[in-house]
LUMSE-847192 format. One record per residue (C-alpha): x, y, z; residue in one letter. Coordinates in steps of 0.05 Angstrom, whole numbers, padded with zeros to 5 digits, always signed. Layout:
BEGIN
XYZa...
END
This chain:
BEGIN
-03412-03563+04427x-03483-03538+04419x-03499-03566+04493x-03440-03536+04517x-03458-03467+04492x-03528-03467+04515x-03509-03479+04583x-03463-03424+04578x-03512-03371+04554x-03568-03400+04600x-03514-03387+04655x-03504-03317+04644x-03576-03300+04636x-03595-03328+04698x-03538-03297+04730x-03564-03228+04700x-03631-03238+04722x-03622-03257+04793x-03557-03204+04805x-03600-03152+04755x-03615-03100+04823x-03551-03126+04862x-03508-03096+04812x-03523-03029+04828x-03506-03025+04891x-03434-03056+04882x-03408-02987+04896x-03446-02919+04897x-03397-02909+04833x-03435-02962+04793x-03503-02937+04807x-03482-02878+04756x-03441-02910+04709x-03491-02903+04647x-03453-02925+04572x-03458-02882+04518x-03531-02900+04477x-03510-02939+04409x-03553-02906+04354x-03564-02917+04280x-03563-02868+04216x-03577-02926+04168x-03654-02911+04169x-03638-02844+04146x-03642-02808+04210x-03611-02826+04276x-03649-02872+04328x-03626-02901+04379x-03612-02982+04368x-03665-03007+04419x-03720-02988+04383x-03695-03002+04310x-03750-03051+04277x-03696-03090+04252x-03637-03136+04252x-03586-03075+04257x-03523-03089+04290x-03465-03041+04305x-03383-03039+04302x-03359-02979+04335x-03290-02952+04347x-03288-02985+04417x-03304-03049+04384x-03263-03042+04318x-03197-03029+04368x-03208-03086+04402x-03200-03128+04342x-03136-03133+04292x-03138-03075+04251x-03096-03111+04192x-03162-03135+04153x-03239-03133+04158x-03251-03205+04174x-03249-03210+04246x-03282-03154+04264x-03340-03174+04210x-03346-03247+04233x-03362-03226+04302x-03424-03206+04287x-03481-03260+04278x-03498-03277+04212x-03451-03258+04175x-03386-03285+04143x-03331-03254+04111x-03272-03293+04084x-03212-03281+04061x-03180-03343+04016x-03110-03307+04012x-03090-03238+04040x-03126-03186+04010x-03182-03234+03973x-03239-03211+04009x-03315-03247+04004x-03375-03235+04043x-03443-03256+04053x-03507-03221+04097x-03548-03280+04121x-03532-03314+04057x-03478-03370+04020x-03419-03350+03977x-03447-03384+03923x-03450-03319+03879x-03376-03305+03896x-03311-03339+03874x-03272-03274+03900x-03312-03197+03915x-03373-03176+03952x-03436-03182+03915x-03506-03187+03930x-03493-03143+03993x-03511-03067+03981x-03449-03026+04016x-03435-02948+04020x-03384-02902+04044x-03421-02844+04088x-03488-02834+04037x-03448-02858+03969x-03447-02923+03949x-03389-02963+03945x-03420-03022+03911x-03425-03005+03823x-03485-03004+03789x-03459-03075+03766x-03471-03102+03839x-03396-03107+03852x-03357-03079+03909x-03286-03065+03925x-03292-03071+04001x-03213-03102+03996x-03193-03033+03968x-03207-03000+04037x-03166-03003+04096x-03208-03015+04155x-03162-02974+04202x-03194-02917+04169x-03264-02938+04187x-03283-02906+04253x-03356-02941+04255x-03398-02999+04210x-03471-03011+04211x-03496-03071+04189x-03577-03077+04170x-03585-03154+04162x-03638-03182+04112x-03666-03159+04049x-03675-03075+04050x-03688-03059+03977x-03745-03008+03995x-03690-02959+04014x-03620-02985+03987x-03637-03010+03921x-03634-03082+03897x-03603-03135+03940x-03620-03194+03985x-03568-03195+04037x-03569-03135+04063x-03537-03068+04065x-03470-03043+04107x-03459-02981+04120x-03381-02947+04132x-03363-02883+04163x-03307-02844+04141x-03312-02808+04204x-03328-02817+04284x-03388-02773+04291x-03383-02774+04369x-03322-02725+04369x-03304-02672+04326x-03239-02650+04357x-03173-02648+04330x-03115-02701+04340x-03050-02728+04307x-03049-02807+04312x-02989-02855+04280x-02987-02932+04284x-02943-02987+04263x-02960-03060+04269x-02913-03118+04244x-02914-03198+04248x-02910-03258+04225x-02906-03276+04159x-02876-03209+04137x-02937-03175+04156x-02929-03093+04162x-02982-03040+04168x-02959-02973+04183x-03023-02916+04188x-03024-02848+04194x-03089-02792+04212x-03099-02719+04223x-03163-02685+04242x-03166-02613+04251x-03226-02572+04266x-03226-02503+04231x-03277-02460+04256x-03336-02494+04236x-03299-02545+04188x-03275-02611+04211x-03224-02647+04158x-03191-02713+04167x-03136-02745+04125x-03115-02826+04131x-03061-02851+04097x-03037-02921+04102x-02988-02973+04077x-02987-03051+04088x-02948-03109+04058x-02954-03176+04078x-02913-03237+04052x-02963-03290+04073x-02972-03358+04097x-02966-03393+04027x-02934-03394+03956x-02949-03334+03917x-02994-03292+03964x-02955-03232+03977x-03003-03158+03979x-02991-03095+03985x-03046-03038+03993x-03023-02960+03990x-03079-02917+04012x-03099-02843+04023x-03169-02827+04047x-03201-02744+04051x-03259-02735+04090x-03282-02661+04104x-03345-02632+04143x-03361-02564+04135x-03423-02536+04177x-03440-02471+04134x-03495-02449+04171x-03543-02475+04236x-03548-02559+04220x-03533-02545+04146x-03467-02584+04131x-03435-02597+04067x-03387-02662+04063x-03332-02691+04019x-03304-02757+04019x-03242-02775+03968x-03191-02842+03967x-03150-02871+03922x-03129-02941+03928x-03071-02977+03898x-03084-03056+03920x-03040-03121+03899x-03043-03188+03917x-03023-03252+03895x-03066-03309+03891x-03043-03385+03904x-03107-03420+03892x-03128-03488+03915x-03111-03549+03937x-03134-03619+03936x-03142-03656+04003x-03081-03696+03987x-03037-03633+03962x-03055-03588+04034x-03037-03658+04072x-02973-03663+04040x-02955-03583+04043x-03011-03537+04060x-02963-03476+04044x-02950-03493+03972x-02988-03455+03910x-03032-03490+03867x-02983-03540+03827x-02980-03552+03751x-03013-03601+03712x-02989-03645+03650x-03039-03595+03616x-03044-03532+03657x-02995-03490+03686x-02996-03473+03762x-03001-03413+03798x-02934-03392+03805x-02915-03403+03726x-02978-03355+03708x-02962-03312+03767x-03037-03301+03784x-03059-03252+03827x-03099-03183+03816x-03084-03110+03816x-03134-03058+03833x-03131-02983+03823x-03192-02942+03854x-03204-02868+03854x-03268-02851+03888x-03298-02787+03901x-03359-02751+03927x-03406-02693+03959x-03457-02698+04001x-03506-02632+04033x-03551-02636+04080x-03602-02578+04081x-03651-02553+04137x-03703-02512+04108x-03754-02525+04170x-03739-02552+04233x-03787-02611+04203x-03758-02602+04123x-03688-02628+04106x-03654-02654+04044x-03597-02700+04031x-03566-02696+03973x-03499-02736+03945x-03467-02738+03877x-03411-02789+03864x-03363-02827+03820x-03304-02871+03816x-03259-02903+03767x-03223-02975+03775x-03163-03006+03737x-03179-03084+03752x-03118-03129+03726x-03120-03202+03728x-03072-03254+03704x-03099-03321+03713x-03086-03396+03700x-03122-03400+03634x-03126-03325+03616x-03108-03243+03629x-03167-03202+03652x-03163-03121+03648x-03224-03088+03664x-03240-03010+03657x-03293-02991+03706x-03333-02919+03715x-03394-02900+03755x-03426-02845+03771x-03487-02818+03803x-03526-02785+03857x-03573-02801+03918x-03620-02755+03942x-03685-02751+03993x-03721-02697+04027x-03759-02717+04102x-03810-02678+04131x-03826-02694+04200x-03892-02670+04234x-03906-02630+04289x-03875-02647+04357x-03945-02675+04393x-03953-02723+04456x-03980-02786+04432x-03958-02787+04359x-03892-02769+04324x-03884-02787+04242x-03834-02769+04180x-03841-02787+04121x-03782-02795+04073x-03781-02791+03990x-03719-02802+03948x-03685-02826+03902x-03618-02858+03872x-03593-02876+03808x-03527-02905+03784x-03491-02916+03711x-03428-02968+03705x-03391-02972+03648x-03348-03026+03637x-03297-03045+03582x-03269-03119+03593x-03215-03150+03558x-03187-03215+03564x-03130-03243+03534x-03083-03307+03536x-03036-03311+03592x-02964-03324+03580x-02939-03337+03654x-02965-03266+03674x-02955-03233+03613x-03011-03220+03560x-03011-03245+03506x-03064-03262+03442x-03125-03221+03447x-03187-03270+03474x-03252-03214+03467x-03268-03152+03489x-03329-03126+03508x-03369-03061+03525x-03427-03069+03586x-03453-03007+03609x-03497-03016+03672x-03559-02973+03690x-03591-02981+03762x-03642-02929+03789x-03698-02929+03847x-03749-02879+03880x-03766-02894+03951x-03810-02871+04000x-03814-02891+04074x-03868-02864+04133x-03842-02875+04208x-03880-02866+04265x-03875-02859+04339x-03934-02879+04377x-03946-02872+04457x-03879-02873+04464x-03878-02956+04453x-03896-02968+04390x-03846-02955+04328x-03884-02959+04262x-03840-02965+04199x-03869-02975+04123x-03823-02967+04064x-03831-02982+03987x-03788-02976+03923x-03798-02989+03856x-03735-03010+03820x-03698-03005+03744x-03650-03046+03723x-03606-03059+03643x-03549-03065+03623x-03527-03055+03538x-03468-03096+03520x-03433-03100+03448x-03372-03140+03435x-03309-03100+03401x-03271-03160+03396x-03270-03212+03345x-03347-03188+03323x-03329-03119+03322x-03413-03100+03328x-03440-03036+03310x-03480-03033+03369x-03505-03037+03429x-03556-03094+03452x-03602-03074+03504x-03622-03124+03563x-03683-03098+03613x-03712-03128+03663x-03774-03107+03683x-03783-03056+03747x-03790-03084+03809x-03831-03067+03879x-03789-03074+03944x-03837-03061+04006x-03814-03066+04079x-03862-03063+04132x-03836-03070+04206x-03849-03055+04275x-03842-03053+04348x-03858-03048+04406x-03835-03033+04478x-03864-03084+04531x-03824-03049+04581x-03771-03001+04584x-03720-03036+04577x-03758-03095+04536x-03784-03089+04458x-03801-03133+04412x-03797-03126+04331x-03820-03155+04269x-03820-03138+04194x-03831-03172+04126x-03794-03148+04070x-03780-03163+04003x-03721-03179+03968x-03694-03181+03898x-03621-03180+03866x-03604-03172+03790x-03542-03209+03757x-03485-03176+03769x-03437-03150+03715x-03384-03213+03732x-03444-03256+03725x-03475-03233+03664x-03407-03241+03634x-03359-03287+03674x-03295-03318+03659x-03329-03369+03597x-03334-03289+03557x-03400-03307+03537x-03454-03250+03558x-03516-03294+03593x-03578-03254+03574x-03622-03299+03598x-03593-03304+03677x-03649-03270+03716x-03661-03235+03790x-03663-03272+03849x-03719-03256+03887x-03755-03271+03963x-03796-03253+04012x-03767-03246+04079x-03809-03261+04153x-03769-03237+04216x-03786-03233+04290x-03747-03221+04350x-03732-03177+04418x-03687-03138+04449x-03673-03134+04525x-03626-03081+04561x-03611-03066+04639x-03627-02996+04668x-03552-02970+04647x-03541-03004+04592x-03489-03045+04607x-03525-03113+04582x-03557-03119+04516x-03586-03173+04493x-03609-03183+04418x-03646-03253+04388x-03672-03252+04325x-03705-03306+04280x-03723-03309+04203x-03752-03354+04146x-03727-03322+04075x-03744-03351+04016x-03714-03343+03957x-03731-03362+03879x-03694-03360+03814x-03632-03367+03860x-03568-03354+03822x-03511-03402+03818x-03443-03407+03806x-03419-03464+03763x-03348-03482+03742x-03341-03502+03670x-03281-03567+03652x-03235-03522+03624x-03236-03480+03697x-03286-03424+03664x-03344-03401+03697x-03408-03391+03691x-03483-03387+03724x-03549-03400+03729x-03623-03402+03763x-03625-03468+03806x-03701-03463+03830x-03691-03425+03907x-03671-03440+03973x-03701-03440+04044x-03667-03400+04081x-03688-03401+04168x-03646-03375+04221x-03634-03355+04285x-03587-03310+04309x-03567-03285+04371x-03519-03224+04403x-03509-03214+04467x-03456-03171+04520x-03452-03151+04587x-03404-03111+04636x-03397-03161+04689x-03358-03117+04732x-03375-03045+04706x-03317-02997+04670x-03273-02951+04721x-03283-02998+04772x-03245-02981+04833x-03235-03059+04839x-03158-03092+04816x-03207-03117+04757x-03225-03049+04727x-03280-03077+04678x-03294-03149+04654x-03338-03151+04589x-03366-03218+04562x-03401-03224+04498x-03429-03276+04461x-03456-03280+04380x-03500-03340+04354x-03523-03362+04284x-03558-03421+04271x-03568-03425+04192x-03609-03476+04167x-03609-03461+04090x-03624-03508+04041x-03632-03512+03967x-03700-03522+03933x-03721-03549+03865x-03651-03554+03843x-03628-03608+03792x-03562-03604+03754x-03584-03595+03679x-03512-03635+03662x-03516-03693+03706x-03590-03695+03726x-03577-03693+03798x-03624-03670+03843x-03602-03621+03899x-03663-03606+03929x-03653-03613+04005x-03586-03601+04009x-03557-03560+04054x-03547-03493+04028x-03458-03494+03998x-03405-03463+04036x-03456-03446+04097x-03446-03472+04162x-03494-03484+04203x-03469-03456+04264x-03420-03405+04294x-03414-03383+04365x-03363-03330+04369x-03341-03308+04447x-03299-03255+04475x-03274-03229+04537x-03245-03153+04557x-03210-03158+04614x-03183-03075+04639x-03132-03076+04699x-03103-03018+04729x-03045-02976+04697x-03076-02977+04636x-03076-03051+04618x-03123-03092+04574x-03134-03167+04552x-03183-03189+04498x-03194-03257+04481x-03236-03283+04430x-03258-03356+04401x-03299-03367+04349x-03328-03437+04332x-03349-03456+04263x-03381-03517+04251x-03367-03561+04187x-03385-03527+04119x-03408-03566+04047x-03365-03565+03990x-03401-03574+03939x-03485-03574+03914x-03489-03648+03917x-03456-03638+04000x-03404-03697+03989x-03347-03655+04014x-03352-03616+04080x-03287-03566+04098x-03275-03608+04178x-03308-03548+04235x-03253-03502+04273x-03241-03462+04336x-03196-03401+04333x-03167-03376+04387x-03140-03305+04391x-03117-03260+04448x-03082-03182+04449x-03055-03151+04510x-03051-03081+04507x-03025-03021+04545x-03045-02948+04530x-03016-02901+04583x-03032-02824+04581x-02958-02779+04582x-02979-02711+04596x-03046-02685+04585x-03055-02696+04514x-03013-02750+04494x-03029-02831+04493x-02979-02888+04481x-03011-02949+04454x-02966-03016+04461x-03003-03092+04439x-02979-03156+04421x-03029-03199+04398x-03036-03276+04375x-03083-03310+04329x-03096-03371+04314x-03073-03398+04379x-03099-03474+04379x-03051-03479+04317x-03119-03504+04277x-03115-03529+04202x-03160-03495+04175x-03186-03456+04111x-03222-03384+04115x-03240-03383+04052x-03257-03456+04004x-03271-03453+03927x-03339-03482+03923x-03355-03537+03869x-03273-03535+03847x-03248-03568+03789x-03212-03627+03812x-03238-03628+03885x-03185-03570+03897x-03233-03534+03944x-03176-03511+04002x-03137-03448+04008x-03103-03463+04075x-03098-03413+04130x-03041-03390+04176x-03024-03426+04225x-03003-03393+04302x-02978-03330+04279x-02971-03271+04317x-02969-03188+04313x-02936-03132+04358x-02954-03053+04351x-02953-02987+04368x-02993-02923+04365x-02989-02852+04387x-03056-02806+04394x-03035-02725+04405x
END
């Protein structure tokens, strides 16, 4: 498969090469057929992606539509190095460059905001499943460790607009999308521009029945998002959602129980009870709210400045108990950047801020009598403090070299008292002592149209709240940070117009203390340091228009692209403090080592689109001691689409769309190191999706 691949992209690239000048004189319309620049904010100001001194990689609303706007996976996994799963609808996970060691269900050790205000808790946990990606115009994704100006993780940071910031007019839009296995979606969105504000409301409903036993979901949503520009660049912004989420959640199978009937929910035991008695599953309540002003005292002096909060209602019923957690956070973000003055050779800003965050958390658990509760367990009180200053210096120099240098220092406790059976007076503090995240990156541009990058950075991730005190209800003071040091090289190559774009990039990050989930006998959890991992890869992204858009050819526009990630992560100085068992040199559990993921946009005349994409995972370990490996997959998906224009203002949207099209058996999503080798939560199989959409 590997071969087969490398042919493929060797192909292409020669084919660019040699047809590089002969593609601008197709037609005299091609020679000014320029695509619009892709730029990034997440360094704080915009800059165009070319030049970025980093592994940054961009979703956009072309992109985003092209993909099935029912759930965050897709879209996510077609972007090298990184994998999001989702074990049962609704039951997201993801990882930056990284395993999903650290995460039986939720996003952790990946550092994720909404606009400037973070979505992730000061407890390292985010709600990503509480959002409905078809009110997500844009996502940036900065790949590898980027403490020095995000705050503690060692994945990397993703960043989601609430808004598309390349058009601020106003527009009425409905959709409805329905399939198999009683899958509905139904969205709604107005913008209007007022003057100078600009407000946008999504609303959003989906159900979905699902492939197996016991994992119905069903999400209600309402997202606010208002831009008001009071005066020259000065804007102030608001962003509010609530989120009502529910799903259902089947858990695994053995080998011999998804052979037999991969649709059925976990069954009972002699001992234990199975899914569908205890009527597992989790419900999720999130309000979240938030300002955010950006002030222009100078033409070289601006501030950002964002105050937030959010409340969740977490409720889960599970085999061997009944979780409720009560969740607030709240605090601000702020920097000021002062740029100097405009001069031939040199350009520089320098950047100073700060962010700080407070999480408090009351967690209950009690015994679970099929779904109900039942005898009170423990209860405890964790309240979560994470805080950072930053400071960052860019420079332009010569026009070809980009000089970036960036440096936090970072706080971390958390006080925790148990109400429940102890009933303590107070609070126990746990601190960990302040940490320095530098970054230090550049580039530099060869050519035009050729530059080459590379940084060092640190990373470093504290326990998060769900680690500190898992499912076991014992509080783990002595679990410490994970920490590495990150080396990264890598290039970028682009045509004259922009219509290929090529992006390799290759990294060695080690990490020590690493943390470590581990699965108790009774089904509990719990985790620990097991000594680091080594952590190279490669990854690779490349497209091209190989017959430009608004051709006046029967093929309108043809658009190949291509993602590659070779992960070659292992575990070091791990041994099993039960069993004795060394790990070290195993490959690195539930992380495969490779994943090509191809597409093709096909446009034809009268308004008529294909996209087809296949993504190839290879096979992916089990379990630390790599006994058991989840058998590699291709998935095969395709959506034909029509989007006429009635009238001047007015466009129809009609798709049908198919996934899963090789009618693989496959799992996108495995419980690592399971209790009684029940590592698979089975996937649909060919399943398929229809739609609609107005825009007026």
């Amino acid at each position: 498969m590997l071969k087969t691949y490398t042919t493929l992209i060797s192909i292409f690239a020669i084919a660019i090469s040699a047809g590089a000048q002969t593609k601008k004189s197709i037609t005299k319309k091609d020679t000014v057929t320029h695509l619009q620049t892709v730029t990034v904010k997440g360094y704080l100001s915009e800059q165009p992606v070319i030049s970025v001194p980093a592994s940054v990689s961009v979703l956009g609303a072309a992109q985003l539509k092209l993909q099935p706007d029912n759930s965050f996976v897709s879209a996510l996994n077609s972007v090298p190095g990184i994998r999001a799963e989702e074990r049962s609808p609704g039951s997201y996970r993801l990882s930056i460059r990284g395993s999903l060691l650290r995460s039986p269900f939720g996003v952790r050790d990946v550092k994720i905001y909404f606009d400037e205000i973070p979505l992730t808790d000061a407890g390292g946990n985010t709600y990503l499943n509480a959002i409905d990606i078809a009110s997500v115009p844009s996502i940036e994704i900065l790949k590898g460790p980027d403490g020095s100006l995000f705050g503690a993780n060692s994945g990397g940071v993703m960043l989601l607009s609430p808004t598309n910031r390349y058009t601020d007019s106003s527009y009425r839009s409905i959709g409805i999308n329905t399939g198999s296995y009683g899958l509905f979606h139904e969205k709604a969105n107005i913008q209007q521009q007022f003057g100078k504000n600009l407000l946008s409301i999504n609303q959003s409903y989906q159900a979905y029945q699902g492939y197996r036993q016991n994992s119905n979901m069903s999400r209600n949503y309402i997202q606010v998002a208002d831009k008001w520009n009071y005066s020259g660049k000065n804007e102030l912004r608001f962003l509010g959602l609530y989120s009502n989420l529910a799903y259902e959640t089947p858990g695994g199978l053995n080998l011999a129980q998804v052979t037999a009937d991969p649709r059925q929910a976990r069954q009972p035991t002699p001992t234990i009870p199975g899914a569908i008695q205890q009527k597992i599953g989790i419900t999720t309540k999130m309000y979240l709210g938030g300002l955010v002003n950006e002030y222009h005292f100078t033409d070289r002096i601006r501030n950002v400045l964002a105050v937030f909060g959010n409340h969740v209602d977490f409720t889960n019923p599970f085999i061997t108990n009944y979780e409720q957690r009560s969740e607030n956070t709240f605090g601000f973000r702020t920097y000021f950047e002062l740029a100097g003055l405009p001069h031939e050779n040199i350009n520089w800003k320098v950047n100073l801020g700060i962010e700080w965050q407070q999480t408090n958390s009351v967690i209950n658990n009690y015994g679970n009598n099929r779904g109900a509760k039942d005898t009170t367990q423990t209860g405890d009180y964790i309240h979560t403090n994470q805080h950072f200053i930053f400071a960052r210096y860019s420079a332009d120099m010569f026009k070809r070299l980009h000089l970036e240098a960036a440096l936090s220092l970072n706080w971390y406790e958390y006080d925790f008292k148990n109400i429940y059976p102890l009933n303590q007076p107070n609070f126990t503090n746990r601190n960990f002592t302040p940490q320095l995240m530098p970054r230090l990156a550049l580039s530099y541009q060869i050519t035009n149209n050729f530059i080459w990058r590379a940084s060092v950075s640190r990373g470093y991730s504290t326990p998060t709240t769900a680690e500190v005190r898992p499912t076991d209800n014992i509080v783990n003071t002595g679990l410490q940070a994970q920490y590495g040091w990150n080396y990264e090289t890598g290039f970028r190559l682009r045509n004259q117009d922009e219509t290929m774009f090529l992006d390799v990039s290759a990294f060695y990050y080690r990490i020590s203390n690493a943390i470590v989930r581990r699965v108790n006998a009774d089904e509990t959890e719990h985790y620990i340091n097991a000594g680091g991992t080594n952590q190279p890869g490669v990854e690779l992204s490349f497209t091209d228009w190989l017959i430009r858009p608004n051709s006046i050819h029967f093929v309108r526009g043809l658009q190949f692209n291509e993602s590659y990630t070779l992960s070659k992560f292992t575990f070091r100085g791990y041994v099993d403090a039960v069993t004795n068992a060394s790990y070290s040199g195993n490959k690195l559990t539930g992380v495969p080592q490779q994943v090509f993921v191809s597409s093709l946009q096909v446009k034809f005349p009268q308004d008529i689109s294909l996209f087809a994409q296949h993504n190839y995972t290879s096979k992916i370990p089990l379990n630390d001691g790599n006994t058991v490996y989840a058998k590699p997959y291709n998935l095969l998906q395709a959506k034909v689409s029509w989007q006429p224009t009635i009238g001047h203002k007015t466009h129809l949207g009609l798709y049908a769309g198919a996934d899963n099209i090789l009618n693989e058996k496959y799992s996108l999503g495995n419980d690592l190191n399971a209790v009684g080798n029940r590592y698979y939560n089975p996937s649909p199989l060919r399943n398929y999706t229809v739609g609609m959409g107005v825009v007026f």
